[in-house]
DSSP file (Angstrom, degrees, kcal/mol; ACC not computed):
  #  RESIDUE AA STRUCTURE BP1 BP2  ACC     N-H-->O    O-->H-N    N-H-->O    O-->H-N    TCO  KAPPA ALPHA  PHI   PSI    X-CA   Y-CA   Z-CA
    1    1 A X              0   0    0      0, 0.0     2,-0.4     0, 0.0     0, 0.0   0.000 360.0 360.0 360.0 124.7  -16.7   94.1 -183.6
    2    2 A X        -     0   0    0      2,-0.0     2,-0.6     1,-0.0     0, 0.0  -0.767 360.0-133.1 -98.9 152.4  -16.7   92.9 -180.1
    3    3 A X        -     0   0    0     -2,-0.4     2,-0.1     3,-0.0    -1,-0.0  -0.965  14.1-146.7-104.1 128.9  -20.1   91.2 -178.4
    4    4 A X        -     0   0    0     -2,-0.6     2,-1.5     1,-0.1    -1,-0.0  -0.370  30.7 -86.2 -75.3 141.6  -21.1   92.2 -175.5
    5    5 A X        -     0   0    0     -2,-0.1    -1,-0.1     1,-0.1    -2,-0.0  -0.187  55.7-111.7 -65.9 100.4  -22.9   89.9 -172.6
    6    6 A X        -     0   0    0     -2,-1.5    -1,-0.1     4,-0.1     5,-0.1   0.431  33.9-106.5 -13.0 123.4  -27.2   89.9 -173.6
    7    7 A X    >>  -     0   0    0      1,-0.1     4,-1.3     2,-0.1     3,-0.7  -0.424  37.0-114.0 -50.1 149.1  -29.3   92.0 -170.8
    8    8 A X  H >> S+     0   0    0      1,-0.3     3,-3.0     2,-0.2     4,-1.1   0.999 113.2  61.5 -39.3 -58.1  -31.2   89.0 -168.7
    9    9 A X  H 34 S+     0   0    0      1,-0.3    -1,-0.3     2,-0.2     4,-0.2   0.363 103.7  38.6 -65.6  17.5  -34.1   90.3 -169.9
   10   10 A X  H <> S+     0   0    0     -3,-0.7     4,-1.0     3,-0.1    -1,-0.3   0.521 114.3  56.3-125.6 -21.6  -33.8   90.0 -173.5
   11   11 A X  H <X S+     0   0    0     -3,-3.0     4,-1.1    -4,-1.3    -2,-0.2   0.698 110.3  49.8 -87.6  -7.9  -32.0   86.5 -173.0
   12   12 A X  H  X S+     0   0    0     -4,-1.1     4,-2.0     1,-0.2    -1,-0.2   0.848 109.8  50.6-100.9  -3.7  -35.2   85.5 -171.1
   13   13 A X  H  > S+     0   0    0     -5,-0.2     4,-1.5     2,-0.2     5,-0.3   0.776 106.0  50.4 -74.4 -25.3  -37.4   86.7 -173.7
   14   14 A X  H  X S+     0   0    0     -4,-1.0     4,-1.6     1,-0.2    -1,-0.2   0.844 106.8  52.8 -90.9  -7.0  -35.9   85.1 -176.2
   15   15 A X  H  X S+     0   0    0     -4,-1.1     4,-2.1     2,-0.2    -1,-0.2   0.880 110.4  55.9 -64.3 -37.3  -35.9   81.6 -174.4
   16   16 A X  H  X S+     0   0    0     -4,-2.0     4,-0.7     1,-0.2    -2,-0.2   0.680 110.6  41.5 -74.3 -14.4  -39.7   82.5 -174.0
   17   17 A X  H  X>S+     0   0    0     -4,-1.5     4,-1.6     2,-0.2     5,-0.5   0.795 108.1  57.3 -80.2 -40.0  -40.0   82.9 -177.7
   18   18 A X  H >X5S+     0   0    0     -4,-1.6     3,-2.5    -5,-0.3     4,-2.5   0.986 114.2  41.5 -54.7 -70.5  -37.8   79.7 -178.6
   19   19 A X  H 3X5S+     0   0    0     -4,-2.1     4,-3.0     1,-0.4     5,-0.3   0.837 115.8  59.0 -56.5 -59.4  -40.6   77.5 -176.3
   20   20 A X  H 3X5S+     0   0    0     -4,-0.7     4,-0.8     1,-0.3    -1,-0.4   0.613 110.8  29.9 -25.9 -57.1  -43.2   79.6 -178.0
   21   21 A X  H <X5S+     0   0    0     -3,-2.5     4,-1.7    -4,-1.6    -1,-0.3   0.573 119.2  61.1-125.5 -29.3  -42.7   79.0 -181.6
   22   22 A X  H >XXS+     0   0    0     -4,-2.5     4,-2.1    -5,-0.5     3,-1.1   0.956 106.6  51.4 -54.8 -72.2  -41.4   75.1 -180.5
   23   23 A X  H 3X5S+     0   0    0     -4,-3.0     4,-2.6    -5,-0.3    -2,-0.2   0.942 110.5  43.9 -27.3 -57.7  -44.7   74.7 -179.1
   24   24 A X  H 3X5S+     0   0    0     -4,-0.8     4,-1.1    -5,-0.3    -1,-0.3   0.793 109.7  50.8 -75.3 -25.3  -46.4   75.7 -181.8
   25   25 A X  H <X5S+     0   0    0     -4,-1.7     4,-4.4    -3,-1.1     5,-0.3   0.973 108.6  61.2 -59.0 -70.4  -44.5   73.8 -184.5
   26   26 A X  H  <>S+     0   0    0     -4,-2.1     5,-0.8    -5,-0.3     4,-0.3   0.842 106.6  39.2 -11.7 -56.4  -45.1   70.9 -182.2
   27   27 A X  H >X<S+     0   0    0     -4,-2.6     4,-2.0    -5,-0.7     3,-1.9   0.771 112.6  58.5 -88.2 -81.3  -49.0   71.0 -182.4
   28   28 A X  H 3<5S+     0   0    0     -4,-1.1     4,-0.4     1,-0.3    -2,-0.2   0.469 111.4  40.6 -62.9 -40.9  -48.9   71.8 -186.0
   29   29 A X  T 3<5S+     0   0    0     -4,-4.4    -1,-0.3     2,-0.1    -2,-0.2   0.365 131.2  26.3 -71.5   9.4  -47.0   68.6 -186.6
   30   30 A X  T <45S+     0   0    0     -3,-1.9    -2,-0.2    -5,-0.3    -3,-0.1   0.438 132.5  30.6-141.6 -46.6  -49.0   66.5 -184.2
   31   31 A X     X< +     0   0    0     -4,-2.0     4,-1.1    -5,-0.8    -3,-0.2  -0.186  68.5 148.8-135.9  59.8  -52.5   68.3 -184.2
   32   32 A X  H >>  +     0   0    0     -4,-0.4     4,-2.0     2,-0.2     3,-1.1   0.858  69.2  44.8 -51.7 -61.9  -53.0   69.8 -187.4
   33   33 A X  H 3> S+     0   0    0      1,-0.3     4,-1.5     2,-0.2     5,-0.4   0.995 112.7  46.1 -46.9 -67.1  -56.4   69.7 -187.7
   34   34 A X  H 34 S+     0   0    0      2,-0.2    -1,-0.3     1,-0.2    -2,-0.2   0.809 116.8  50.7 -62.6   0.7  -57.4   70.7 -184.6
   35   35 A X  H XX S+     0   0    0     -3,-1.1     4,-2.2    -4,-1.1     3,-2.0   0.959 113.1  49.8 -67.7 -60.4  -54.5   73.8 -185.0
   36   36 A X  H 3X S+     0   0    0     -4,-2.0     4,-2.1     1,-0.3    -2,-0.2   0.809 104.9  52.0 -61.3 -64.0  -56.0   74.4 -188.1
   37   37 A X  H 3< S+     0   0    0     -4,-1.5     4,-0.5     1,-0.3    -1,-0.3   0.259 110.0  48.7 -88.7 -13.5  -59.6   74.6 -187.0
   38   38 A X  H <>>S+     0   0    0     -3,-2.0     5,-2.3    -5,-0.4     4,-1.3   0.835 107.6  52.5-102.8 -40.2  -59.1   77.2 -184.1
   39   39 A X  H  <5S+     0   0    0     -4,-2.2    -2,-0.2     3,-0.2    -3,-0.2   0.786 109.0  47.8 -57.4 -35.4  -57.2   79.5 -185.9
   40   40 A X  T  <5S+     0   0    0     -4,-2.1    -3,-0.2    -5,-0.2    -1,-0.2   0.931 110.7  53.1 -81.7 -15.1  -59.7   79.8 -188.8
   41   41 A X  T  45S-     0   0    0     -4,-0.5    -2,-0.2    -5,-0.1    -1,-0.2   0.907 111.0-136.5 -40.3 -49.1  -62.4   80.2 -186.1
   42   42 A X  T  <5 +     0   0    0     -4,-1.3    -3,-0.2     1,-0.3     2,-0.2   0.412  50.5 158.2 106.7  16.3  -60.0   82.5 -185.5
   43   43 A X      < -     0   0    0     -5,-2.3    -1,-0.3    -6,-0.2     4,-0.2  -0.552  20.8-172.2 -66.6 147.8  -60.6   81.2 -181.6
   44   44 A X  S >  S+     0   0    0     -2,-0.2     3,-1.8     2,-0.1     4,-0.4   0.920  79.6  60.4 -83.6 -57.2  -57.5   81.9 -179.0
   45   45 A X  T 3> S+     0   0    0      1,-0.3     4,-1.6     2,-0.2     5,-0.1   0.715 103.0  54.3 -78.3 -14.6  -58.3   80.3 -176.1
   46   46 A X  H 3> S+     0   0    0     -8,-0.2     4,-3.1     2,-0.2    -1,-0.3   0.934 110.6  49.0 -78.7  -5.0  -58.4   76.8 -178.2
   47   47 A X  H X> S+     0   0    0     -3,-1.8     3,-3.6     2,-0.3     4,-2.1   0.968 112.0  45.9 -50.8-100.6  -55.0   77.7 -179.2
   48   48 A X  H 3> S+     0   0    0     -4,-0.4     4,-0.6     1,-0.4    -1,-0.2   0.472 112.8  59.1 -29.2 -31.1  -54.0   78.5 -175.3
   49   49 A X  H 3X S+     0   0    0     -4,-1.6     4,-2.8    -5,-0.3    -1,-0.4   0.884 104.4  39.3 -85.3 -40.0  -55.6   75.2 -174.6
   50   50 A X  H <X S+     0   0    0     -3,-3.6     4,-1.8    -4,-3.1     5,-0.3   0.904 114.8  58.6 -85.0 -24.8  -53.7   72.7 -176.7
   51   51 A X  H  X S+     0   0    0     -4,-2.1     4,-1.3    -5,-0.3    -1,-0.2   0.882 107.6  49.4 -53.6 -25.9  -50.5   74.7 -175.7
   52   52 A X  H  X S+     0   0    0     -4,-0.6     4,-1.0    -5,-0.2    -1,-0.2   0.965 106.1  47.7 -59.7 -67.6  -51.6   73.9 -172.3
   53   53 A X  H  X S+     0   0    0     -4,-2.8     4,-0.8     2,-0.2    -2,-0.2   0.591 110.1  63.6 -68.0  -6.7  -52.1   70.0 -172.7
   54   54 A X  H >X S+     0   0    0     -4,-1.8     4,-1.8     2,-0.2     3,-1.2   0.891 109.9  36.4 -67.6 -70.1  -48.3   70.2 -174.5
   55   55 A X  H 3X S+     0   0    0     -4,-1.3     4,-0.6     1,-0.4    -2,-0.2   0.584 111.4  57.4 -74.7  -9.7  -46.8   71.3 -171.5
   56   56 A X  H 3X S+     0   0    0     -4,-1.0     4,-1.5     2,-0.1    -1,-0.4   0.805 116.2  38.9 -70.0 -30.3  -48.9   69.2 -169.3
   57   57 A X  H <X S+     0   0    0     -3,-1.2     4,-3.0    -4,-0.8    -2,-0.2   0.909 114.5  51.2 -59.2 -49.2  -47.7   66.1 -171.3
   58   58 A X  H  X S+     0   0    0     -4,-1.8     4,-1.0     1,-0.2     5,-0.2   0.905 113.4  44.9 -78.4 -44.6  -44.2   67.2 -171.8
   59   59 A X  H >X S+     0   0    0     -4,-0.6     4,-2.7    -5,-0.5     3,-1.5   0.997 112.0  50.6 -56.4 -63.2  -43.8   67.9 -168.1
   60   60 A X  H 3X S+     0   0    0     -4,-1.5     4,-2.5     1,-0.2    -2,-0.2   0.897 117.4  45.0 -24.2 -70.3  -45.7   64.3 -167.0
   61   61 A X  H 3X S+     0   0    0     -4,-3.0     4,-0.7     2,-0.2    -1,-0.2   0.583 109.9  50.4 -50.8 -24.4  -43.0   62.6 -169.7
   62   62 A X  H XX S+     0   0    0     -3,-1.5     4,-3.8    -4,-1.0     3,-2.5   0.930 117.2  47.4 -99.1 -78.1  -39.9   64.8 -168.1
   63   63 A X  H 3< S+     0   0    0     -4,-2.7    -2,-0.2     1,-0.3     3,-0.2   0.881 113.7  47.7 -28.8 -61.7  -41.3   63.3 -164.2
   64   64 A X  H 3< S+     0   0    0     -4,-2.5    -1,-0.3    -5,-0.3    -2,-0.2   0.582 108.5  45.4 -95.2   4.1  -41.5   60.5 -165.2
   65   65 A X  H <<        0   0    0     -3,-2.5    -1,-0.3    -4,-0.7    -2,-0.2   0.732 360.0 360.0 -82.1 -17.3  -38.3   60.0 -166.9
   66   66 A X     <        0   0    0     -4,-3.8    -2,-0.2    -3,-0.2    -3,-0.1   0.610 360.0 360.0 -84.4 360.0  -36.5   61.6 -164.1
């Protein structure tokens, strides 16, 4: 069976899934509770909020190693 080279668009969705589900591991391992505590609220946006402050940290840490 030969494979063929991935459409962009499916190879940039699936980078956008990898950081996705990374993300989310991340705070589950780090900020359980407060993961825990938005999802049975069942709230998004705190969700959308600690994904936010991850990638504003992880960018700071990235500046400032480079």
């Amino acid at each position: 069976m030969h494979t063929a080279r991935l459409p962009l668009s499916l190879t940039i969705a699936a980078l956008a899934t990898l950081c996705a589900a990374s993300l989310l591991i991340w705070l589950v391992l780090y900020e359980p509770v407060a993961v825990a505590t938005a999802l049975d609220e069942g709230d998004v946006a705190s969700v959308l909020a600690l994904i936010g402050r991850t990638l504003a940290t992880a960018a700071r840490a990235l500046v400032r190693y480079l």
